[in-house]
FIROFI-184227 format. One line per field, with one value per residue (C-alpha): x, y, z; residue in one letter. Coordinates in steps of 0.5 Angstrom, whole numbers. Each point is the difference from the previous one (the first is absolute). Example, Ala and Ser with C-alpha at 12.3 -4.5 7.8 and 13.67 -1.06 7.14 Angstrom:
% FIROFI-184227
u <- 25,2
v <- -9,7
w <- 16,-2
r <- A,S
END
This chain:
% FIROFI-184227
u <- 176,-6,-2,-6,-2,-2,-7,-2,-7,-2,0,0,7,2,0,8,3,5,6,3,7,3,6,3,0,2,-1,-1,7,-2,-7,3,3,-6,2,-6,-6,-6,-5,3,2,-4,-3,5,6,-4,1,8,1,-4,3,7,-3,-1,6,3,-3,0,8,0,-6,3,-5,-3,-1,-7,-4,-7,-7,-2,-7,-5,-2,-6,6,4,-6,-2,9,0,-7,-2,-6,3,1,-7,-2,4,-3,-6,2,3,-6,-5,4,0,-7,-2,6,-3,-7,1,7,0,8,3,6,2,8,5,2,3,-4,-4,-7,-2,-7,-1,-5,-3,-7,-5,5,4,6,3,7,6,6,6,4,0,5,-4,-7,-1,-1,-3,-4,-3,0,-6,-3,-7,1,-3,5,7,2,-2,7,3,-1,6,3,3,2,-2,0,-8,-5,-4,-5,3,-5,-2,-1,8,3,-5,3,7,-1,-4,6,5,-3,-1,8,1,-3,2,6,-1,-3,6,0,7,-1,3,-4,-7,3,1,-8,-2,4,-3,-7,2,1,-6,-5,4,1,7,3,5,6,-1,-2,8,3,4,4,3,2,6,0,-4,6,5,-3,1,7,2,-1,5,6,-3,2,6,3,-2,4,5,0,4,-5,-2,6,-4,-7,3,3,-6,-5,4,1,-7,-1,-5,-4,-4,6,2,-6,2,6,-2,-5,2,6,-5,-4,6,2,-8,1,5,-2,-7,-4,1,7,2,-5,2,8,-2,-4,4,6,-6,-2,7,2,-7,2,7,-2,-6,-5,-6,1,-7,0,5,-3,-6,2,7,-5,-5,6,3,-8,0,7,-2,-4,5,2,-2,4,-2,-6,-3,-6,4,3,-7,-2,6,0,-8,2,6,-4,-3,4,9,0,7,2,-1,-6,-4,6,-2,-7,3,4,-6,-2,8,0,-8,2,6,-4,-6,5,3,-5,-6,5,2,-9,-3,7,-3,0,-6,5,6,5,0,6,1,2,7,-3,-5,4,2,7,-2,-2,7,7,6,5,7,3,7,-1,5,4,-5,-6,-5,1,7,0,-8,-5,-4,-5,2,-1,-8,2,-3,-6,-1,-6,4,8,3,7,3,8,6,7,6,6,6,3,-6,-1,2,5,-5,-5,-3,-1,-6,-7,-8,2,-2,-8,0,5,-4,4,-4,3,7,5,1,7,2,1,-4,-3,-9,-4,-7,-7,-5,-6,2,-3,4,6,-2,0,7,3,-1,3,7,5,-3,2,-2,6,1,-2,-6,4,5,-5,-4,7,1,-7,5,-4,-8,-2,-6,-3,0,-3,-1,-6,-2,-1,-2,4,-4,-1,7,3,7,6,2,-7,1,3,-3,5,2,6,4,-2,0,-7,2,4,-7,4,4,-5,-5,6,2,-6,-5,5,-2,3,-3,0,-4,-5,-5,1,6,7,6,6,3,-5,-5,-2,1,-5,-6,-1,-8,-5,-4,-6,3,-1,7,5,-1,5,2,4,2,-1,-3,-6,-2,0,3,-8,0,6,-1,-6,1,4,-5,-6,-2,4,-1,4,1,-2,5,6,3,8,3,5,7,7,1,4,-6,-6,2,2,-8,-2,2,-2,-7,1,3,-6,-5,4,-1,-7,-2,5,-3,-7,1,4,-6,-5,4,-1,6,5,-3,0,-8,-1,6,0,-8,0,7,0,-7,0,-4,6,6,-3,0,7,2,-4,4,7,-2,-2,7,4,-2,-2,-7,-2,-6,-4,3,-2,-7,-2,3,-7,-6,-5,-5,2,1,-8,-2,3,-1,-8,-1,1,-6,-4,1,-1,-7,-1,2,-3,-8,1,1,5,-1,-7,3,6,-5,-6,6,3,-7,-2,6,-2,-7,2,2,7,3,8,1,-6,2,6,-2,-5,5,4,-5,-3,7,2,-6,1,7,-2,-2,2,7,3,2,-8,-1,4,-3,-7,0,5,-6,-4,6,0,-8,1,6,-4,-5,4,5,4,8,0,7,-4,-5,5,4,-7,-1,7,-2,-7,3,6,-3,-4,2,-7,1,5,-1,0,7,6,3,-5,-1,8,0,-6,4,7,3,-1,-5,-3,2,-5,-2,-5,-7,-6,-1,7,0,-6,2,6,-1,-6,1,6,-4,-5,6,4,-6,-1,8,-1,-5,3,6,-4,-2,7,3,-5,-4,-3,-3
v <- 140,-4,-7,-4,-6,-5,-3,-6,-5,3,8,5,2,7,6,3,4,5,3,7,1,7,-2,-2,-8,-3,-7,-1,-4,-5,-1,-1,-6,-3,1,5,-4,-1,0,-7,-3,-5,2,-2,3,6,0,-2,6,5,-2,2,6,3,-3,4,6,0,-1,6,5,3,2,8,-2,0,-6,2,-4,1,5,1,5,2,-1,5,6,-1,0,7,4,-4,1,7,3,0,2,6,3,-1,3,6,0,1,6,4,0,2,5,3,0,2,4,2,3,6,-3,6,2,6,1,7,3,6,1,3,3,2,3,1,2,-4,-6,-1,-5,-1,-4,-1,-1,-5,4,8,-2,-4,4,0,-8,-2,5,4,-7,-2,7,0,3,7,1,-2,7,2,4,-5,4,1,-7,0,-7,-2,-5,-3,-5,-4,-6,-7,-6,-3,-7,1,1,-6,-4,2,-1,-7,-2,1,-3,-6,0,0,-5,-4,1,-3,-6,-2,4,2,8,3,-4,3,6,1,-4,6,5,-3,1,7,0,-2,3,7,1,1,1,-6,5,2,-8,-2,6,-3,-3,4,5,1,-2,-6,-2,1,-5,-5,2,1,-8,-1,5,-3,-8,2,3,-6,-4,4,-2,6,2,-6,1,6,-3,-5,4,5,-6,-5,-7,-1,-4,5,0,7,3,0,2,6,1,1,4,6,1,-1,5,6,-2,1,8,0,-4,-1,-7,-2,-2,-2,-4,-4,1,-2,-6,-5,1,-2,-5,-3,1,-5,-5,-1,-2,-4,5,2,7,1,2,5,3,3,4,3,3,3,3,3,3,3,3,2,6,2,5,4,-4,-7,-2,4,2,4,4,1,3,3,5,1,3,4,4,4,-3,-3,-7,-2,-7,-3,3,-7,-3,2,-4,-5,-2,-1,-6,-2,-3,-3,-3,-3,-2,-4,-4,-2,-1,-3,-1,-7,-3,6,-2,-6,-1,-4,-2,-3,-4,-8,-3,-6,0,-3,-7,-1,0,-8,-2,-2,7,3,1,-1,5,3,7,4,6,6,5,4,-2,3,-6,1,2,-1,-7,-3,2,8,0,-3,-6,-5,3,-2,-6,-5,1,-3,0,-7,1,5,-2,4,0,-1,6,4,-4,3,-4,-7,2,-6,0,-2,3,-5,-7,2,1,5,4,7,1,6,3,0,5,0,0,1,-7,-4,-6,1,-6,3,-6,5,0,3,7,1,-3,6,5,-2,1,7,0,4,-4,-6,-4,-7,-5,-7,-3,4,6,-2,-2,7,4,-4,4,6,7,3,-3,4,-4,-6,-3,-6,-5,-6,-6,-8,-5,-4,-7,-5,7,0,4,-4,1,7,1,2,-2,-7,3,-4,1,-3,-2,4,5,6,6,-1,-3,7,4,-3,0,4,6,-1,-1,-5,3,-7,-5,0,-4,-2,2,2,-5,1,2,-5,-6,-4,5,-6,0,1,3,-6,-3,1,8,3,5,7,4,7,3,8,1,4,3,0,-7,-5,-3,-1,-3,-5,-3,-7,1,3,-1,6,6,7,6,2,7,6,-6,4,1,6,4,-1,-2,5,7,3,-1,4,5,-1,0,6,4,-3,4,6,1,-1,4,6,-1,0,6,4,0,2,6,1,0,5,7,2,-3,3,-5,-1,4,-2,-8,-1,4,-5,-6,-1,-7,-5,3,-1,-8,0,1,-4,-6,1,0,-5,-5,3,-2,-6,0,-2,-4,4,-6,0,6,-1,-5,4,5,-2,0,-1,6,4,-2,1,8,2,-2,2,7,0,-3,7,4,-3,3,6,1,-3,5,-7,2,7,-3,-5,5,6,-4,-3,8,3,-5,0,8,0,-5,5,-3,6,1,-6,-4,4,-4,-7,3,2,-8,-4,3,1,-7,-3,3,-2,-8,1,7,1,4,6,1,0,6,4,-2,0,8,4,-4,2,8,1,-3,4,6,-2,-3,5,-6,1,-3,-2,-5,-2,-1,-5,-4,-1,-3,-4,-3,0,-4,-6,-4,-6,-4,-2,-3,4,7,2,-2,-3,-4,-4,-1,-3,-4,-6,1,-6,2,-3,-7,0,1,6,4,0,5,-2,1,7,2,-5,3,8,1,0,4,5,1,0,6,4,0,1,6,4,-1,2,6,2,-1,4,5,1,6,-3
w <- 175,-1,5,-2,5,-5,0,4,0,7,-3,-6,-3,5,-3,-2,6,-2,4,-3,2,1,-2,-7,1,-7,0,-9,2,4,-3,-7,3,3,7,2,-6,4,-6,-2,6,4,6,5,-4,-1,8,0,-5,3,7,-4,-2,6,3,-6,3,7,-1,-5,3,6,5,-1,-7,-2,-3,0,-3,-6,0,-4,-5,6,5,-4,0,8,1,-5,2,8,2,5,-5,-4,7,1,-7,2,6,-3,-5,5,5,-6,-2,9,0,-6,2,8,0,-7,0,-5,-4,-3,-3,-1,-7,-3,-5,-2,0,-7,-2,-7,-3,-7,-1,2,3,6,0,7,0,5,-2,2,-4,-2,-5,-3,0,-7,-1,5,2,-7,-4,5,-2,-4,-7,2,5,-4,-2,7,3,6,7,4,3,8,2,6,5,1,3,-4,1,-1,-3,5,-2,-2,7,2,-6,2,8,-1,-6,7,4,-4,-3,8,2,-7,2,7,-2,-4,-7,-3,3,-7,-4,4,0,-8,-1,4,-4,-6,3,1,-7,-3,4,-1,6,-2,-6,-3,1,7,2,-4,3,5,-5,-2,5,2,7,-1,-6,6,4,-5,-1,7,0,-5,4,6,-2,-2,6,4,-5,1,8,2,4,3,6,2,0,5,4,1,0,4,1,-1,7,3,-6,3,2,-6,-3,4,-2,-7,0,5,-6,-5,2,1,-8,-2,3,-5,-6,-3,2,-7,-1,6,1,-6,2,7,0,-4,5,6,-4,-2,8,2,-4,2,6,-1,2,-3,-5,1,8,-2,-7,2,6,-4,-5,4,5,-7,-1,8,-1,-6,3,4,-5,-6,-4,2,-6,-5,4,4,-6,-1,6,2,-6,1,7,-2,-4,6,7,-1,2,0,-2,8,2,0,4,7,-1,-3,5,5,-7,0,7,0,-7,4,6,-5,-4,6,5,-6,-6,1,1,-6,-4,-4,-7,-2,-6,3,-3,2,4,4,7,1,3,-4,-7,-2,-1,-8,-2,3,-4,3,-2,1,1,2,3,-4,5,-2,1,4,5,2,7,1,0,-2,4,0,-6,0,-5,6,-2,-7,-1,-1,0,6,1,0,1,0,-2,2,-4,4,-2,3,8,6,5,2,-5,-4,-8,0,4,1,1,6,0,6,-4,-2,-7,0,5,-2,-2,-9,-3,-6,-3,3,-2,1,-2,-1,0,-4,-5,-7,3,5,-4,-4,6,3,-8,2,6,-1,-1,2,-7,-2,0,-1,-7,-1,1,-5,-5,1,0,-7,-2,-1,0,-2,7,0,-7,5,5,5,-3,4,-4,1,-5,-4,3,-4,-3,3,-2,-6,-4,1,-6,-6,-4,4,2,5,8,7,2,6,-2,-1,2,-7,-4,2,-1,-7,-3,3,3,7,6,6,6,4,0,5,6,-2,3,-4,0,7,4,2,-4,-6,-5,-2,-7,0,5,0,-4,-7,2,-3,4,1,-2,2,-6,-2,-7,-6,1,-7,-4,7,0,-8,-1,7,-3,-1,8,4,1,4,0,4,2,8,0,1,-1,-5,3,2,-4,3,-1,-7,0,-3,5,6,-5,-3,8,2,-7,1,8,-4,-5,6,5,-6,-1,8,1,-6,2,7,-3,-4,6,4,-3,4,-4,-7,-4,0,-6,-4,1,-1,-6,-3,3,5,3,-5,-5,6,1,-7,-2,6,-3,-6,3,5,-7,-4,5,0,7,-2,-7,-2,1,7,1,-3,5,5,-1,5,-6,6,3,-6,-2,7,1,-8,1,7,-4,-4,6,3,-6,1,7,-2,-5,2,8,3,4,1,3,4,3,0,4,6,1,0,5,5,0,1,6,4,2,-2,-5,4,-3,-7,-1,2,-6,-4,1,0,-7,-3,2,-2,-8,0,1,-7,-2,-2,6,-5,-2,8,1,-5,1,8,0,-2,5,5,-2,1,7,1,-2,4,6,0,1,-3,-7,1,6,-6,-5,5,0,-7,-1,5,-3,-7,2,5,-4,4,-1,-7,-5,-5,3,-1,-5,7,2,-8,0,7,-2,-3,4,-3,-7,-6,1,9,5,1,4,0,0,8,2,-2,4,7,0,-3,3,7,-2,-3,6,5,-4,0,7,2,-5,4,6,-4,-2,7,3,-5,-1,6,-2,-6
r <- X,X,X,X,X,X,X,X,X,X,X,X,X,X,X,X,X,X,X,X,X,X,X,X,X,X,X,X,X,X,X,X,X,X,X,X,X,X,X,X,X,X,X,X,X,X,X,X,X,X,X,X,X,X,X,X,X,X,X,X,X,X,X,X,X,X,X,X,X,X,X,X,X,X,X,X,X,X,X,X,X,X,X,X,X,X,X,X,X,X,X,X,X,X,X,X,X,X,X,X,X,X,X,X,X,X,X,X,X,X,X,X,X,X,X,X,X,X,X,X,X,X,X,X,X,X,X,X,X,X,X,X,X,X,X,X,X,X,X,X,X,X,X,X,X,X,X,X,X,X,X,X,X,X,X,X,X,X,X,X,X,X,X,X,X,X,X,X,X,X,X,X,X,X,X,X,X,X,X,X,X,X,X,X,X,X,X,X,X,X,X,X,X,X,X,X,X,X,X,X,X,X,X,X,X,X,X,X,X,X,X,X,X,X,X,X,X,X,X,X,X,X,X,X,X,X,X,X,X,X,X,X,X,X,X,X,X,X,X,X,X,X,X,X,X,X,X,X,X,X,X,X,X,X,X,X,X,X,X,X,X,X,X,X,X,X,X,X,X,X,X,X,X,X,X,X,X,X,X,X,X,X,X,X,X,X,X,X,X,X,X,X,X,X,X,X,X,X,X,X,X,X,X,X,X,X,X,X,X,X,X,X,X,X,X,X,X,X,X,X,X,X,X,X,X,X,X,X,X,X,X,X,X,X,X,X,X,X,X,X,X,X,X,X,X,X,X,X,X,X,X,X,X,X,X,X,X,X,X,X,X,X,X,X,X,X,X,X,X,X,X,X,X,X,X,X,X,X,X,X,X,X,X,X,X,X,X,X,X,X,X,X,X,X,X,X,X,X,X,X,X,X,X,X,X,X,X,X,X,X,X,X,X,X,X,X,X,X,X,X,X,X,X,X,X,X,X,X,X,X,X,X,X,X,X,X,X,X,X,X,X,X,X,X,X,X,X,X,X,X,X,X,X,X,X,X,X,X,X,X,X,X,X,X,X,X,X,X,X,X,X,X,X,X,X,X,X,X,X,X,X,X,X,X,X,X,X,X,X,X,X,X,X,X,X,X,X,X,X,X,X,X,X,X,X,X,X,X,X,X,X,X,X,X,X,X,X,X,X,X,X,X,X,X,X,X,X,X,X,X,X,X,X,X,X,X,X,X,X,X,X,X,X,X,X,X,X,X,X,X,X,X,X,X,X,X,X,X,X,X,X,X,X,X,X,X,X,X,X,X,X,X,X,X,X,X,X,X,X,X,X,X,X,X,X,X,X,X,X,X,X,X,X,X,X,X,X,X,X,X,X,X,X,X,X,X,X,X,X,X,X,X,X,X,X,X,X,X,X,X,X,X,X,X,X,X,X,X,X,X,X,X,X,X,X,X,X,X,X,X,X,X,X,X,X,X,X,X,X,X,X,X,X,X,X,X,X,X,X,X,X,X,X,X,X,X,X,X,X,X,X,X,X,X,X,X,X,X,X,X,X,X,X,X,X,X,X,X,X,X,X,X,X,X,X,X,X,X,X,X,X,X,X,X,X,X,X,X,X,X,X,X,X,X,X,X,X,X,X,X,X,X,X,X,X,X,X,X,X,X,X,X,X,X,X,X,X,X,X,X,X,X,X,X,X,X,X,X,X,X,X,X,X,X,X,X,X,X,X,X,X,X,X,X,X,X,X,X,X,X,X,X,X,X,X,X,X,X,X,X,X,X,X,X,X,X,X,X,X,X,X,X,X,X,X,X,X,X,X,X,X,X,X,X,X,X
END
């Protein structure tokens, strides 16, 4: 939208100031009638009509949504590289060129090979071998000519230490720490990490295979279907009963955080991080939101819990497969043995979410809302409700069940049938303003007249057994079934379009009979209008919401087609987020609810069988049917079933997340395979021991250096690199491995401090969904980075209340 003052005696013509608008706003309607023409128009009716463009905005622009200036290009490039960032290249540029000079690190790498000589006459060739099988055509096509008959002398592949390229580990180490730094100051974090991996790429650090491998591995391609699984068992809402009963009803809000992630942390003993991380979350988040609170206080703590429980077993994650395998070669460490020192973190982590959560828990990126006294009467809407026989209400409140804390949604009368009072009961309750509705027992019947924006009429449409009643549910009922095609749009009526001039065809209507006109012509069923009450509950509805500004209606309808069709009716239209109405009410939906848990149920129970070598089904069931192929299958049958469209199901994939794991992969092939991170864990074990602290000291070596890769190495390379660091200092030490063993799980699992550390922490990242609030980097670090150090610290005292001859 593009204003202009116009040009007086007294000085130049103003420059054109420019408003972006982050919602769709289409005002071709209105401008083709002139009603908006500034370019033609005098001065003073440039005003009148600018003045009724912002009244048109400012009754359809709600607060939160962002209208920001127009910048320039200039403006633009500072906003995409500030000048931070400029400096912190050159910070990196400079430290690695002093580093070099006074500390001159050796980055080295360990791969298998065979050193090979072959000689031939006067000529020598020395060559190493990735591969023994592969000798002839990589080693002898790299022969001069006098040595190629030479007889190959005799291969023994190995495990040896060769030099990196210095200047590749430095690339890798300043290419991190700009991505991270990147990502702090705002940049997309899979965008930064995929520019990196293509960095990698082109300065052959690491190969195009080894930088796209994450997408196609098993595990990160079960993440992405996991999320499938994971929407449609919360659709089901078979589970929700127990959620609420294992997190409360939200009025102690850390309480509840409590009470969530003791369980948590037992189930991820059991079960790998990954799939119930995705099971988990959307119940937690599903629960918040019922009761008007924050998902982003619960999200993150429920996360980190799965990842501490996790290390309580051998079974909890993929590092711990690995480590235990490793240990089991020379000592027999059974399923639990990390569970006693975990215990020491359980009780600490319960302790720090409880005492720091409610001040480190703040996600920087949190949903807008209103508080309940500041939300203006005109942007509200005035519905009523019947509560079934069985809701989740009957026999609660209001209050118990925290819909009083929903951002607008106010609770404004309750009417009881006669059929349903008790001896001296009135029908109705709220005439009086000292009568708290929100505490009055619910019975099925009941008659609740709800004031709310359209987002919380989307919130309470999911409140089981509340249903729509009155006119706008008649009207939604007419709609018939494929409720989840629909949605609920917000839409401002053209100035001077009544009912009677909807028809396309000029069909005979009531000027006020909208209900009909959009439910004949357009298929769609009026729910309200904005600022108005429905006929009986308030006063006489007004006709116009003032200045030649149309009503704004709140309408259910198609999510494909309905701004098209309402050109020529609506001057704007947009949808409400997540208004799409739950699947009740026809024979088939509880049958898909409880297929969806079924499928879910067996693919949790499966890979804990896979996991526990006692049961003896590892070696079968990873060679049949792994994970990624079991995910597969169950997105399958959830889309045959009709549970999921495909298109539903694609949608219900964090694309984001997806990114952000799959590109992380070629991040720590990088690591790898320039020495950085065996330089890096190497340099802080050697140094706890040259310090003369003693095992003790070794240990907080051996977590630190291991939590300090895992930040940006997956927790599976970790324990592969940091296990031959631990058997040397076992052998050295005289330390128990199994001890060592422990540590390593420990540091390979708690990457706390960094939202691309694990799977978990990418998924928990945007907790809502796509396009919600999510966490930012800052978040990850304020809240995880204590964490890790308070861990590391219970766990040496758990070593020396344990072990105290170590």
């Amino acid at each position: 939208l593009k204003s202009q003052k116009g040009s007086s005696a007294s000085g130049p013509r103003e420059q054109p100031r420019s408003l972006e608008c982050g919602h769709h706003c289409d005002l071709g309607a209105m401008a083709t009638k002139g009603a908006f023409d500034v370019e033609n128009a005098s001065p003073e009716q440039q005003q009148t009509r600018l003045q009724k463009v912002g009244r048109a905005l400012s009754a359809f622009v709600t607060r939160g949504d962002e209208i920001r200036p127009y910048r320039s290009c200039k403006d633009t490039f500072h906003d995409l590289v500030p000048m931070k960032f400029i400096y912190l290249v050159i910070f990196c540029v400079v430290s690695s060129v002093l580093i070099e000079v006074f500390v001159s690190p050796e980055f080295e790498v360990v791969a298998k090979g065979s050193p090979c000589t072959i000689v031939g006459g006067a000529d020598i060739a020395t060559c190493e071998v990735k591969n023994g099988s592969s000798f002839i055509g990589e080693c002898a096509s790299g022969l001069t000519p006098a040595l190629k008959g030479t007889k190959p002398c005799p291969l023994t592949v190995g495990e040896y230490r060769a030099p990196a390229k210095k200047w590749q580990a430095y690339l890798v180490m300043n290419a991190i720490i700009l991505a991270v730094a990147a990502i702090v100051l705002g940049a997309p974090m899979a965008e930064a990490l995929l520019v990196v991996d293509a960095i990698f790429v082109f300065t052959k650090v690491v190969t195009e295979k080894e930088a796209l491998a994450g997408f196609g591995q098993p595990g990160v391609v079960a993440c992405a279907l996991l999320f499938i699984l994971a929407t449609a068992v919360e659709r089901s809402g078979l589970l929700e009963p127990v959620v609420d009963m294992l997190m409360g009803d939200g009025h102690n809000p850390g309480m509840s955080r409590i009470r969530i992630i003791i369980p948590a942390m037992f189930m991820s003993g059991f079960i790998n991080n990954t799939p119930l991380t995705a099971m988990l979350q959307p119940f937690v988040v599903g629960w918040a939101n019922r009761r008007g609170l924050d998902p982003m206080d619960f999200a993150m703590p429920v996360c980190f819990a799965i990842i501490v429980g996790g290390s309580c077993s051998t079974i909890g994650s993929s590092p711990n497969f690995v480590v235990a395998g490793i240990v089991n070669r020379k000592m027999d460490m059974n399923m639990f043995y990390p569970a006693p020192l975990a215990f020491f973190n359980f009780v600490a982590y319960v302790v720090y979410v409880w005492v720091l959560g409610p001040f480190l828990v703040k996600a920087s990126d949190r949903p807008v809302s209103k508080e309940k006294g500041e939300v203006a009467g005109d942007e509200l809407y005035t519905l009523k409700w019947v509560v079934k026989d069985d809701a989740e209400l009957v026999g609660s409140t209001w209050r118990n069940r925290g819909l009083h804390r929903l951002p607008s949604a106010r609770l404004q009368k309750v009417m009881r049938p006669r059929s349903a009072r008790r001896p001296r009961e009135n029908d109705g309750f709220g005439a009086d303003a000292s009568d708290d509705l929100t505490t009055r027992e619910m019975r099925g019947a009941d008659e609740v007249i709800t004031v709310s924006d359209a987002r919380d009429v989307a919130r309470l449409r999911h409140v089981r057994g509340l249903m729509l009643e009155g006119d706008a549910g008649e009207a939604v009922r007419r709609l018939g079934s494929r409720r989840r095609e629909r949605c609920l749009f917000e839409c401002l009526l053209q100035p001077g379009v009544d009912a009677s001039t909807m028809s396309p065809k000029g069909e005979a209507v009531a000027p006020d009979d909208f209900r009909g006109a959009l439910l004949t012509f357009f298929g769609a069923a009026l729910i309200g209008f904005r600022g108005e009450a429905p006929e009986g509950m308030g006063p006489p509805a007004s006709k116009s919401s003032g200045d030649g500004v149309g009503r704004i209606l709140l309408i259910e309808a198609d999510v494909h087609g309905f701004e098209a069709k309402t050109e020529g009716v609506f001057s704007m239209c947009r949808p409400v987020p997540k208004s799409t109405p739950p699947r009740i009410g026809r024979r088939a939906d509880p049958l898909r609810a409880y297929l969806s848990v079924a499928i879910a149920l067996l693919v949790v129970s499966t890979s804990v069988a896979i996991s526990i070598p006692q049961i003896g089904l590892g070696e079968v069931w990873l060679k049949s049917a792994p994970l990624a192929t079991m995910c597969v299958m169950a997105a399958a049958f959830i889309i045959i079933f009709d549970v999921l469209t495909f298109k539903e199901a694609m949608l219900a994939i964090n694309v984001k997340a997806f990114l952000g794991i799959a590109a992380s992969v070629g991040l720590g092939t990088a690591m790898e395979k320039t020495g950085v991170a065996r330089t890096i864990a190497g340099s802080l074990v050697a140094l706890s021991t040259s310090a003369g602290f003693g095992t003790i000291g070794v240990c907080a070596g051996m977590l630190i250096a291991g939590g300090l890769v895992t930040q940006v190495v997956s927790g599976t390379a970790v324990a592969v690199l940091m296990m031959p660091i631990a058997e040397s200092i076992c052998e050295t030490q005289g330390i128990d491995s199994r001890i060592m063993g422990v540590i390593v799980i420990f540091a390979a699992n708690w990457a706390f401090a960094t939202p691309f550390g694990t799977p978990s922490n990418l998924m928990t990242m945007t907790p809502m969904g796509p396009g919600e609030p999510a966490y930012t980097f800052a978040d990850y670090v304020r809240f995880g980075g204590p964490l890790q150090l308070v861990l590391i610290v219970v766990t040496i005292i758990g070593l020396g209340v344990l072990h105290p001859d170590i």
